[in-house]
N, C-alpha and C positions, 0 to 999 in steps of 0.2 A: 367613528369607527375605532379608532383608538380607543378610547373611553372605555368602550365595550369589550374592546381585546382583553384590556386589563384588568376589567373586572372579571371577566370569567377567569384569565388564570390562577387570580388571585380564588375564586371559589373552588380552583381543583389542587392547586400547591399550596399545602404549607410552606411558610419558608420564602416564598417568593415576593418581592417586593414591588410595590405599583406606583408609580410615580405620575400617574398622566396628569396631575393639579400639580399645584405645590410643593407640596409635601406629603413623602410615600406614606404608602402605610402597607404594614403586615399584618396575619388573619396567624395568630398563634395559637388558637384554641376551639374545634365544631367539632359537630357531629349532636348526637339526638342531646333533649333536653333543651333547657335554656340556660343562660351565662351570664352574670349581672355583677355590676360594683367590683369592678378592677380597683388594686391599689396596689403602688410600686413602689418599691427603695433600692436604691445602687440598679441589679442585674435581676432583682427578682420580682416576679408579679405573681400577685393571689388574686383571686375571684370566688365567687359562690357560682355552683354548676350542680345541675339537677340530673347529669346523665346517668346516677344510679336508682333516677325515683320519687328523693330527697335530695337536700340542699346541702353539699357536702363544701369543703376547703380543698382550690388545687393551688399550686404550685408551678411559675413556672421560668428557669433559668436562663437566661438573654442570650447568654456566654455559649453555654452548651445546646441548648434548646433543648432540654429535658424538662417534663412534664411529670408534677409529683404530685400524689393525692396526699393531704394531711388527714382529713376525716374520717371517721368510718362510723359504724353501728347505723341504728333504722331512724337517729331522730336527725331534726334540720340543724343545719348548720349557718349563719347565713352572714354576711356583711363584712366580710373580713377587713382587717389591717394590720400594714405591717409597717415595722420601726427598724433596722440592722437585724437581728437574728431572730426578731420576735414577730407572730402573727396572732393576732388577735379577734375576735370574732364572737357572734352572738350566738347563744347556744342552750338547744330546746331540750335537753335529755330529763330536765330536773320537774318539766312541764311548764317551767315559764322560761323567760328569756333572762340565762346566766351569762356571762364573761368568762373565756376559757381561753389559754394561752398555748403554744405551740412554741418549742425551741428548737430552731434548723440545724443548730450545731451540736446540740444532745439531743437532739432525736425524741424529746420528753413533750408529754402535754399533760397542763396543771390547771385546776380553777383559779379565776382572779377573782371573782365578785359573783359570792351565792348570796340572793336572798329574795323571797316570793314578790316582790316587787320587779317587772320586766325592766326591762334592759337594753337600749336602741343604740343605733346612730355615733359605734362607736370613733372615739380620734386617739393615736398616740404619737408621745414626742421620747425623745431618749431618757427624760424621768419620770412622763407623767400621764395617765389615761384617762380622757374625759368622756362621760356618756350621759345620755339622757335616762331618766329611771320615771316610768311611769306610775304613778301610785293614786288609785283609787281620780281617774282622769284627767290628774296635773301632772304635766310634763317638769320636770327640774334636773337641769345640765350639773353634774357633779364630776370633782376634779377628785382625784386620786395619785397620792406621792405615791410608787412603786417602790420606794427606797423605805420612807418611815413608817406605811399603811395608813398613813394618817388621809381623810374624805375630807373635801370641805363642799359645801354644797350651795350652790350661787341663787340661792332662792331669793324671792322677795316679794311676800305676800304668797297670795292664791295665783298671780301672773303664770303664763306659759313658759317656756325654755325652749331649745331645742337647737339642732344645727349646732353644734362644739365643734371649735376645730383648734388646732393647738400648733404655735410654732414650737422655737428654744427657748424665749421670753416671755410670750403670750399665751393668754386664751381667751377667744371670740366665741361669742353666740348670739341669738338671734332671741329676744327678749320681751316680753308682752305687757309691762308695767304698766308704760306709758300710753300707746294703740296697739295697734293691729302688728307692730314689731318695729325693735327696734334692733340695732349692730350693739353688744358691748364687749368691753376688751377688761380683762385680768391681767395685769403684769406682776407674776410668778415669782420672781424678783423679792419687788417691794409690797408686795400683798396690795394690791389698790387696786379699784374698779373703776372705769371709766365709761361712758355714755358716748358713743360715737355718732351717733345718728338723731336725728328726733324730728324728722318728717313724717306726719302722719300714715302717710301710705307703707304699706311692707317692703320692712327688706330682711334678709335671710340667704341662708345657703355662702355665712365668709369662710372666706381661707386667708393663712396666715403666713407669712414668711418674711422672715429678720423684722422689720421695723412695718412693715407695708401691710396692708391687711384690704382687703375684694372682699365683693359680695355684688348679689343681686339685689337691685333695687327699683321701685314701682312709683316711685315719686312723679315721674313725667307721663305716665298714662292720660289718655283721654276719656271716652267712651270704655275700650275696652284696655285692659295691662299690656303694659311696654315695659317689659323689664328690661334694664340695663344693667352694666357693669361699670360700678363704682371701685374709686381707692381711696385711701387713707394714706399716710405717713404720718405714724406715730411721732420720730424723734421732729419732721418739720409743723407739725399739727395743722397738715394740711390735705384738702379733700379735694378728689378730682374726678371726675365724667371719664369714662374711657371710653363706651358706645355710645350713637347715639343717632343709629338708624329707626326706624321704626319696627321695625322687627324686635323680636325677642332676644336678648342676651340672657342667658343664664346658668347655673352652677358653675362658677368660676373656681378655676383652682390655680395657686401660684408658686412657682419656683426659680427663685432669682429674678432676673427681667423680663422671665416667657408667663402669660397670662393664658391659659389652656379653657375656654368654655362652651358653652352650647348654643347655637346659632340657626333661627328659623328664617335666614330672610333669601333664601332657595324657594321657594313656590310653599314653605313653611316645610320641607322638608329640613329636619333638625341634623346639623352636620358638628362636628368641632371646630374649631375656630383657635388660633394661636396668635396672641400678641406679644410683641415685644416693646417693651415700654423705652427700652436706651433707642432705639430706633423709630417708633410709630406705627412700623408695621402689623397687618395681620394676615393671616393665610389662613385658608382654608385648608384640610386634611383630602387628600388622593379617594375618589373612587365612590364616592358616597350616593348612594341608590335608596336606602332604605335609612330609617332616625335611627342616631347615633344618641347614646347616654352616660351619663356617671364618668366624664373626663378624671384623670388625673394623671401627675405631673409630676417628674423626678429627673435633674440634670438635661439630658438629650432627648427623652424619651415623654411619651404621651402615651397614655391606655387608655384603654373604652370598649363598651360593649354596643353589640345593635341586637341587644336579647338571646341570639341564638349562639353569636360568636363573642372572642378578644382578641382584638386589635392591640397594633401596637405600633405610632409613628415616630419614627426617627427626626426632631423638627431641627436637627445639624444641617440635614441635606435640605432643606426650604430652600428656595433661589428667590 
């Protein structure tokens, strides 16, 4: 009966926070349309949101709880990210998918990356923007200095790419040399490329933060996939199991010690899931009735979509 309480208030208050699990969660952003790929930094969260039609950029502030449209005109807008004052996202005006840039604090939007080759699955860091570029049906993960314009491009061979994600140090992607994928990591630094992975089964979808780098992995399937969530630590060059129910684990995202992902072993209803690695802990996120998608992760906070809405948990208040 609780349960139930909470979820309906939460479908009629904005604003209002649910706690009846673990850890609350709030409904920041409905109404018609659908709402996909949250991404946060400090107070602010963007998403792609369809309530004009197409696939526009919103905005929106933790602090104040003001909701801002970045987008406008009649083409898609879609996947955004954001780095401190920048938001970045994919962008169909040109007729293929460009890179276009959004600044909070001038109020300016600029192209970063024109060229008839599409443009996916972007990641940025405070110097650097990595994406995947489609060309004639090879995927290849490319890194870009913001500072010098200089591209470097992580190809090797005819192999696939895809999945870039980028700390202060690194950049990870999910790499098809060798099978069906593998983990690799760039350190930014010293230019050198490393091989993380090399079990034949897939692994894909890392995330990266200081020294430590996740990802989904398929290594212990039977019959059918069992993804899990795997780590790394770079400086100790050491690898570790973090799930390892039979359920699904996957699109891990990570911030300091909280491991933020996607979790089927509810009756396969897909909910997020929050670990903490100095502890052991994991929790589940408040209220979940319908799959949850596209976690991510900044300081206190958790964002996610369940298609129609944006969430947003607080994982301070967990008990």
């Amino acid at each position: 009966m609780k349960k139930t309480v909470c979820l309906l208030i939460a479908s009629l208050l904005i604003g209002s926070w649910c706690s009846a699990q673990e850890i609350p969660v709030k409904q920041i952003s409905y109404g018609v349309g659908t709402r996909q790929f949250p991404d946060i930094y400090g107070n602010r969260v963007v998403w792609q949101d369809t309530r004009n039609g197409k696939a526009d950029i919103y905005l929106y502030d933790i602090e104040t709880g003001t909701e801002t449209r970045i987008t406008q005109g009649g083409d898609n807008h879609k996947k955004p990210r954001i780095y401190g004052n920048r938001i970045y996202w994919q962008d169909y005006r040109n007729g293929t998918s460009d890179i276009y840039m959004y600044d909070i604090d001038e109020g300016k939007e600029e192209p970063v990356v024109l060229s008839a080759a599409p443009k996916v699955d972007l990641a940025v860091s405070d110097r650097y923007l990595a994406y995947t570029e489609m060309n004639e049906g090879k995927a290849t993960v490319c890194l870009l200095d913001l500072m010098t314009r200089k591209e470097k491009r992580m190809e090797a061979g005819q192999a696939g790419q895809g999945f870039a994600a980028l700390g202060i140090d690194y950049l990870a992607w999910k790499d098809e040399r060798n099978d069906s994928g593998d983990i690799y990591l760039y350190d930014l630094g010293k230019g050198k490329e490393q091989r993380v992975t090399s079990n034949p089964e897939a692994q894909w979808s890392p995330s990266v933060y200081g020294s430590l780098l996740v990802w989904e992995d398929n290594r212990n399937k039977d019959v059918l996939p069992n993804y899990d969530i795997y780590l790394y630590d770079v400086n100790k060059r050491q690898e570790r199991r973090l799930t390892t129910s039979d359920a699904n684990q996957r699109f891990p995202r990570i911030w300091g010690t909280k491991v933020a992902f996607v979790d089927n072993s509810q009756g396969e209803l897909e909910n997020i899931h929050v670990l903490d690695l100095a502890t052991g802990k994991e929790a589940a996120l408040a209220g979940c009735s319908q799959d949850r998608y596209t976690p991510a992760i900044y300081g206190n906070y958790v964002v996610f979509s369940d298609l129609s809405s944006i969430y947003l948990a607080d994982i301070s208040q967990s008990r």
